[in-house]
C-alpha positions in Angstrom: 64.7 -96.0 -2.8 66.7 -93.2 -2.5 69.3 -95.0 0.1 69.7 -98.1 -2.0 70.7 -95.3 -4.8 73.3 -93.1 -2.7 74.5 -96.9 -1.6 75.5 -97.5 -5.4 76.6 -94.2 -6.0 79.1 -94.6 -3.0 80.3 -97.5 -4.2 80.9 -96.6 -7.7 82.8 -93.8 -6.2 85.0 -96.4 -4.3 85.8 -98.2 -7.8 86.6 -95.1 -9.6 88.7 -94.2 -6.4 90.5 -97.9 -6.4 91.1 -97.0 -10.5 92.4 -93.9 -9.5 89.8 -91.8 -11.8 89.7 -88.9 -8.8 87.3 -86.7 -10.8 84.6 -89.6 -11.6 85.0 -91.0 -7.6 84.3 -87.2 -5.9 81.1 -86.7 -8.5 79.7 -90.0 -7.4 80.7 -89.3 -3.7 78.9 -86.3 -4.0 75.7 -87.4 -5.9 75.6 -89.8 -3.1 76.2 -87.5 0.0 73.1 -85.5 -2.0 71.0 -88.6 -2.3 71.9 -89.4 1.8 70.6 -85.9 2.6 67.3 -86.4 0.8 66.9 -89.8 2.8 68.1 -88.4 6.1 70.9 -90.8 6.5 73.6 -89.0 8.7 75.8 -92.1 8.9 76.0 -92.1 4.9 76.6 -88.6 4.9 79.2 -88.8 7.1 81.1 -91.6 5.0 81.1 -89.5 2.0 82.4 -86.6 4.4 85.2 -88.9 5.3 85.9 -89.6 1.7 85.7 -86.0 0.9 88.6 -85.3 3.9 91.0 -88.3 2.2 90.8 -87.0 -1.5 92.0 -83.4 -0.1 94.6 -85.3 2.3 96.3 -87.3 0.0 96.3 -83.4 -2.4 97.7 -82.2 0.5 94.9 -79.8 1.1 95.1 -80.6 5.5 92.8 -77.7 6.6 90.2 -78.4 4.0 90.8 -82.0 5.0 90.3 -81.2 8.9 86.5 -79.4 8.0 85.7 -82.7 6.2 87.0 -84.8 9.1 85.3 -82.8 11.4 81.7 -82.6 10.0 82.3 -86.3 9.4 83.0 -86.7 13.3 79.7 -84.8 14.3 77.4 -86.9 12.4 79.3 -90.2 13.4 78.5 -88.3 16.6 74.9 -87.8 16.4 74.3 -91.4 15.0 76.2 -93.0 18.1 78.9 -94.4 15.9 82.0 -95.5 17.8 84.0 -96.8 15.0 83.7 -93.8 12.2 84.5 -91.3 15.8 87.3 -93.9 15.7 87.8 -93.3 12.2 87.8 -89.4 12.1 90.0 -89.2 14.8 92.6 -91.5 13.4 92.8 -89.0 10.5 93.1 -86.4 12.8 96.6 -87.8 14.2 97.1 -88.3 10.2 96.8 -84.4 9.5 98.8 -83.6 12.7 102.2 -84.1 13.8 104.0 -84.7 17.1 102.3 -85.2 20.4 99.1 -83.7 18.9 99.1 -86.9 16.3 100.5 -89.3 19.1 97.5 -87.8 21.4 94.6 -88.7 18.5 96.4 -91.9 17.7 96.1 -92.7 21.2 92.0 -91.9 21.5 91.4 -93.3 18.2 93.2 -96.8 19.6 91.2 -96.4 22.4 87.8 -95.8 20.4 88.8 -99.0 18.2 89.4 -101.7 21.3 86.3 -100.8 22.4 84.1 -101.6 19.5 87.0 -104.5 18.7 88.1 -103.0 15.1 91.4 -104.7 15.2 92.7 -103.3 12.1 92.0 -100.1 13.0 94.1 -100.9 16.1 96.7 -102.2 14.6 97.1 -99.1 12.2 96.9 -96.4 15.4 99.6 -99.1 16.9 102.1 -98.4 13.8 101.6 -94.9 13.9 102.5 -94.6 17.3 105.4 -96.6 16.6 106.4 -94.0 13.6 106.1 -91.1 16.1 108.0 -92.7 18.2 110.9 -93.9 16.0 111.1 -90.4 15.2 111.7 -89.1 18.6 113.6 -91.6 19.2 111.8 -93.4 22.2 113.5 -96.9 20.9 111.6 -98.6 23.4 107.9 -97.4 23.0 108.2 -97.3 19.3 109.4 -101.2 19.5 106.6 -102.3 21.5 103.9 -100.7 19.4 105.5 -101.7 16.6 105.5 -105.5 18.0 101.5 -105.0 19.3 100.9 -103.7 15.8 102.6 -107.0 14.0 100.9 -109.1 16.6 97.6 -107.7 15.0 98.3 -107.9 11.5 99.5 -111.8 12.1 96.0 -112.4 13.4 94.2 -110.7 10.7 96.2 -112.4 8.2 97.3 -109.3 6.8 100.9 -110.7 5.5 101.8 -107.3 3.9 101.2 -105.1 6.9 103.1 -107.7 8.9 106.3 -107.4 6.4 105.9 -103.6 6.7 105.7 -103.1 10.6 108.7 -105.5 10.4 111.2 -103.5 8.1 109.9 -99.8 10.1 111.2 -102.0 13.2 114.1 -103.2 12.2 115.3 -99.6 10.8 114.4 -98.3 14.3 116.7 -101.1 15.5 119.1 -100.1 13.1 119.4 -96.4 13.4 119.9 -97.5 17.7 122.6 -99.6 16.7 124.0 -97.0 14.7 123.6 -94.1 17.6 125.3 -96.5 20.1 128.1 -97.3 17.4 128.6 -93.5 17.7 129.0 -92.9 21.3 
C-alpha cells in the first residue's frame, strides 16, 4: 500500500525533525512526497511541500521557502482543503514583513475560524499582535494579544498563554516608557 508507506515515511521524517537530525527528516520527507506521487495523493504531497518550505525557512532560505509554500497552497487547493490554504498562508505572513505579513495573517485567521482550527487562530492572533507592537498601534496589538491568550487558555496551552502574556506586558512596558518620555 503505497499510502500507508509514504504515511510512515512522513512520520519518521517528523521524529527525525523533533530530534533535530535535519538531513535524515528531508530524505524521509522526500521518499514520502515520491511515494504520495505514485499513489496520487495531492493532500500528502502537499504536507511534505509544507515541510519542505519550514526546513528552508528556519535556514533562512525565504524565496526557496515561498516556491515550497506555494506548490503546497495549490494542491491544498485542488484537494479543497481549507485548513493547509490556512496553513500556507500563515507562512506566507511568516516569510513577509509589515502590512504584507499583517494582510496574510489576517486571511489565514480568517481561513482558520472557518474550519474552527483554534490554534491556528490563536497563533495568526499573536502575530498580529507582534506586527502591531512593532508599529506601535498599542491598542490593536493589546487586543490581539488578549484574543490570542483567550485561545491558548481554552486549549490548555499553559506555555503559549505565559508567552502572549510577557509579549504584552513589554508592549505595555515600552507605552509606559514612551509616555514617561513626553
Amino acid at each position: 500500500d503505497l499510502q500507508g508507506q509514504a504515511n510512515c515515511f512522513h512520520r519518521l521524517g517528523d521524529i527525525y525533525k523533533k530530534c533535530e537530525d535535519d538531513q535524515r527528516a528531508w530524505e524521509n520527507y522526500e521518499t514520502a512526497n515520491g511515494l504520495y506521487q505514485k499513489a496520487g495523493d495531492k493532500l500528502g504531497q502537499a504536507n511534505c511541500q509544507l515541510c519542505f518550505g519550514d526546513f528552508l525557512r528556519d535556514e533562512g532560505k525565504v524565496d526557496c521557502a515561498l516556491r515550497y509554500y506555494t506548490i503546497a497552497n495549490s494542491l491544498y487547493d485542488d484537494v479543497g482543503s481549507t485548513f493547509g490554504i490556512a496553513d500556507c498562508v500563515k507562512r506566507f505572513g511568516d516569510i513577509t514583513t509589515g502590512e504584507e505579513a499583517c494582510q496574510h495573517y489576517q486571511k489565514a485567521l480568517s481561513l482558520y475560524q472557518r474550519v474552527h482550527a483554534l490554534r491556528g487562530e490563536a497563533n495568526c492572533l499573536q502575530r498580529l499582535g507582534d506586527i502591531y507592537s512593532k508599529i506601535c498601534n498599542t491598542e490593536k496589538a493589546r487586543e490581539k494579544y488578549n484574543d490570542a491568550i483567550i485561545i491558548f487558555e481554552e486549549l490548555g496551552d499553559n506555555e503559549w498563554v505565559e508567552i502572549t502574556k510577557l509579549k504584552r506586558r513589554r508592549l505595555e512596558q515600552q507605552q509606559q516608557q514612551q509616555q514617561q518620555q513626553q
